[in-house]
C-alpha positions in Angstrom: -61.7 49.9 18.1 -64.8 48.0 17.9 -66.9 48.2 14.8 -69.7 49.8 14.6 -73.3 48.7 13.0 -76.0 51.1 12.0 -79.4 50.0 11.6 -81.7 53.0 10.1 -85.3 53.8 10.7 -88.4 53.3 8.3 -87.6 54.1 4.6 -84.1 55.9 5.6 -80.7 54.9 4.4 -76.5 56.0 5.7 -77.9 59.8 5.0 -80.0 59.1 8.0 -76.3 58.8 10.5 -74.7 61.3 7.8 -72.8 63.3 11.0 -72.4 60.2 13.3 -70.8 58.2 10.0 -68.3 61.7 9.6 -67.5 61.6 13.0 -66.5 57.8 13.8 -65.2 56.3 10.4 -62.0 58.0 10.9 -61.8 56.1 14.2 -63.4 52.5 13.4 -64.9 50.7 11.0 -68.4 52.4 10.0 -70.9 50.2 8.1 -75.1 51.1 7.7 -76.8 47.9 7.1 -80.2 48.1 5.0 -83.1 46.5 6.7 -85.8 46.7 3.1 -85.1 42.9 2.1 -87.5 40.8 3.9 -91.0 41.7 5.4 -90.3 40.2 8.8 -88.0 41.2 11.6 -86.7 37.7 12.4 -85.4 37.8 8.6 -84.4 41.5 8.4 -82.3 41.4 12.0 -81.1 37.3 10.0 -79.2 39.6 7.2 -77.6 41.9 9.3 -76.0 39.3 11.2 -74.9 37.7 7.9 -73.0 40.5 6.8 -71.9 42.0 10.1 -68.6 41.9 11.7 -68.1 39.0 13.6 -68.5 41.2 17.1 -69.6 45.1 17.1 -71.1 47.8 18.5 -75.1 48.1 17.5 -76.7 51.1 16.8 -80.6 51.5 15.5 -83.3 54.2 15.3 -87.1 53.6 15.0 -87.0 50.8 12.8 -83.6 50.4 13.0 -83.9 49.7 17.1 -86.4 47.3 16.3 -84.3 45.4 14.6 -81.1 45.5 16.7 -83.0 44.4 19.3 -83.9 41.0 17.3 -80.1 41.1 16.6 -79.6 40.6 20.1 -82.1 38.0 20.6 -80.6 36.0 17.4 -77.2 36.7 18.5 -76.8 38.1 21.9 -72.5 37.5 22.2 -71.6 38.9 19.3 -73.2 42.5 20.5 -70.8 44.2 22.5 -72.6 47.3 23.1 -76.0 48.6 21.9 -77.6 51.6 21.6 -81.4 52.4 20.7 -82.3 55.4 19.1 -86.0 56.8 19.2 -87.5 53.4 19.1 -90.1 51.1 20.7 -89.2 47.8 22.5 -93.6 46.9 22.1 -95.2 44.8 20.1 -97.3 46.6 17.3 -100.6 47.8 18.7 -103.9 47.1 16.8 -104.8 50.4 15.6 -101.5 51.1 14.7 -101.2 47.5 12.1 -104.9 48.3 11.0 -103.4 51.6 9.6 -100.8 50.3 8.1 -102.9 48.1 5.4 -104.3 51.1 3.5 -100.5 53.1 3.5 -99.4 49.3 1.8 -102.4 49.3 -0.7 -101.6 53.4 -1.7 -98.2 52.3 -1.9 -98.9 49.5 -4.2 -100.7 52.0 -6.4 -98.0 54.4 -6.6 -98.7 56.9 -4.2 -95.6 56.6 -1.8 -94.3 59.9 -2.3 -98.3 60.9 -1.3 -98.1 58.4 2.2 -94.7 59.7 3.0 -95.6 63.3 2.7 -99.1 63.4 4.2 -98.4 60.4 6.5 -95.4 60.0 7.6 -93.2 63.4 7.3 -95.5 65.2 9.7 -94.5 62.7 12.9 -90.8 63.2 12.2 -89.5 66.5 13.3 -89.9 69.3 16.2 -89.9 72.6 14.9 -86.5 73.9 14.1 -84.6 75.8 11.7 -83.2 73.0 9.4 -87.2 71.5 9.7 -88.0 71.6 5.4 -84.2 70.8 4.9 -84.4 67.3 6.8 -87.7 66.0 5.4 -86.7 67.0 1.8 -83.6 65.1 3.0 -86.4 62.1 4.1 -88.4 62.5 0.6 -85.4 61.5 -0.9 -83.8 58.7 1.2 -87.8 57.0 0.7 -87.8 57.8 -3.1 -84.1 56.0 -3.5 -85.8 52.8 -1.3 -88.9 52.5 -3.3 -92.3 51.3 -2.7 -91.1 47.6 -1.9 -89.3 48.4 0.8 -92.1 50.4 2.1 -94.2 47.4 1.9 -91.7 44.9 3.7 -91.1 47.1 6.2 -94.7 48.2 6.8 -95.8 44.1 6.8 -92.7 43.3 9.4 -93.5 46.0 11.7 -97.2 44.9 11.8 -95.9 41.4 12.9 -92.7 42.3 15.2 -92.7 40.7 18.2 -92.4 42.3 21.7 -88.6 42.7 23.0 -89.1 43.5 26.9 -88.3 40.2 27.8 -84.8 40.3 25.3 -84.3 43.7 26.9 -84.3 42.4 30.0 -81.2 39.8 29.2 -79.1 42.8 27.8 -75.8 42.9 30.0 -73.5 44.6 27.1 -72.9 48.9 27.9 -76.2 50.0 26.2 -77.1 53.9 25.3 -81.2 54.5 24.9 -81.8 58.1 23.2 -84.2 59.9 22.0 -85.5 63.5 21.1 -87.8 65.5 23.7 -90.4 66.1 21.2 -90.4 62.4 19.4 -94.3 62.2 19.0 -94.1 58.9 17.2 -91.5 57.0 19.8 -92.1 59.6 23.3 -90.1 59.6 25.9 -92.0 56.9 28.3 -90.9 54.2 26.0 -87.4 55.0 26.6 -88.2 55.5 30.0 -88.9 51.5 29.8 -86.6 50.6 27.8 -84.0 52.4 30.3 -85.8 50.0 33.6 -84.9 47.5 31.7 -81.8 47.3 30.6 -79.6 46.4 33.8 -76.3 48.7 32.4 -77.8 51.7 30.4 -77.6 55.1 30.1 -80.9 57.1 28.9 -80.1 60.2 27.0 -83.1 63.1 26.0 -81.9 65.0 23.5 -83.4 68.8 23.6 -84.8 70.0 20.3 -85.4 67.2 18.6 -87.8 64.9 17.2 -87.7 61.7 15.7 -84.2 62.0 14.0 -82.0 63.4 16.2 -78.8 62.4 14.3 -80.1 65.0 12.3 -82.1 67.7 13.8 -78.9 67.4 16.7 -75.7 66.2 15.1 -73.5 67.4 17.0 -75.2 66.3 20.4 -76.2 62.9 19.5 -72.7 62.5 18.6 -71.3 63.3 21.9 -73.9 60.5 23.7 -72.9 57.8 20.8 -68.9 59.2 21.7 -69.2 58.4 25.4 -71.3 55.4 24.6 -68.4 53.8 21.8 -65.6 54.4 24.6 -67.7 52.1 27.0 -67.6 50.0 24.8 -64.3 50.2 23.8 -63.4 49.8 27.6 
């Protein structure tokens, strides 16, 4: 079975793939690599190569897609299937960096739990019954990280580069997913991603937001299932 790679979003950790993890490590080898040690995406997508399996199966939401797909530009043979979760293949827009500089400066003041809850929590999630459960569940996976990682990963994804063209080169069996009601990373961009990509499969997950893997376990597993036996062959 081929491994399998886990790259999670913004200021998540493993809890973020808690049900996917469940599901698969019986099967294959599992491993979640953190992306929080270096404030570019050149150097984050560097480290997971350096302690990745010599050839796997890629998986990243938001952030975490980001960076797989620098993963594939750095190191395009040794991905043997990918799979981009809620994510964004664009170059940061303008707006979008210039907010990001007064989140950092709260941040360095000490007021992450305050930027998380007023700025990012709202974005995550449709409406649903486990709603308060998953971004208590967010709280905490950003309170274990810390402010620095905030900061490196706000400065990287104010510099990333745009992946359209890398997307373009993908040949490996390649899953794009993402929730109905993602406002932050909406459907068109997977849409995209989808034209792109010569041999993939575009998923919309009903219900969901940002975080499918866990506002729909149980059907983000089946797409990553049928996904992993592609690349499995």
């Amino acid at each position: 079975m081929t491994p399998l790679v886990l790259l999670p979003g913004m200021m998540c950790d493993a809890r973020l793939f808690a049900p996917q993890i469940a599901a698969f490590s019986g099967q294959r080898a599992v491993q979640t690599a953190p992306i929080g040690g270096a404030d570019t995406i050149s150097a984050l997508a560097a480290d997971v190569l350096a302690h990745a399996p010599p050839q796997f199966a890629l998986a990243g939401l938001s952030m975490g897609g980001i960076v797989a797909m620098e993963v594939i530009r750095q190191a395009r043979d040794r991905v043997l299937g990918l799979a981009l979760l809620d994510t964004n293949p664009k170059a940061e827009t303008h707006d979008v960096a210039a907010r990001r500089a007064p989140q950092i400066a709260s941040v360095q003041a000490g007021r992450l739990a305050t930027v998380m809850r007023d700025e990012m929590k709202p974005n995550y999630l449709t409406d649903g019954p486990q709603r308060a459960e998953i971004l208590a569940l967010c709280m905490a996976m950003a309170d274990s990280l810390g402010p620095q990682v905030f900061i490196n990963q706000s400065r990287a994804l104010q510099m990333r580069p745009d992946q359209q063209q890398t997307l373009r080169g993908v040949a490996c069996p390649t899953l794009i997913l993402c929730g109905r009601d993602d406002a932050l990373c909406p459907v068109a961009y997977h849409e995209l991603m989808h034209g792109l990509v010569a041999v993939s499969t575009l998923r919309v997950i009903e219900n969901a937001g940002h975080l499918p893997t866990l506002e729909r376990p149980e059907q983000t597993i089946a797409a990553l299932a049928r996904w992993l036996d592609s690349v499995d062959g």
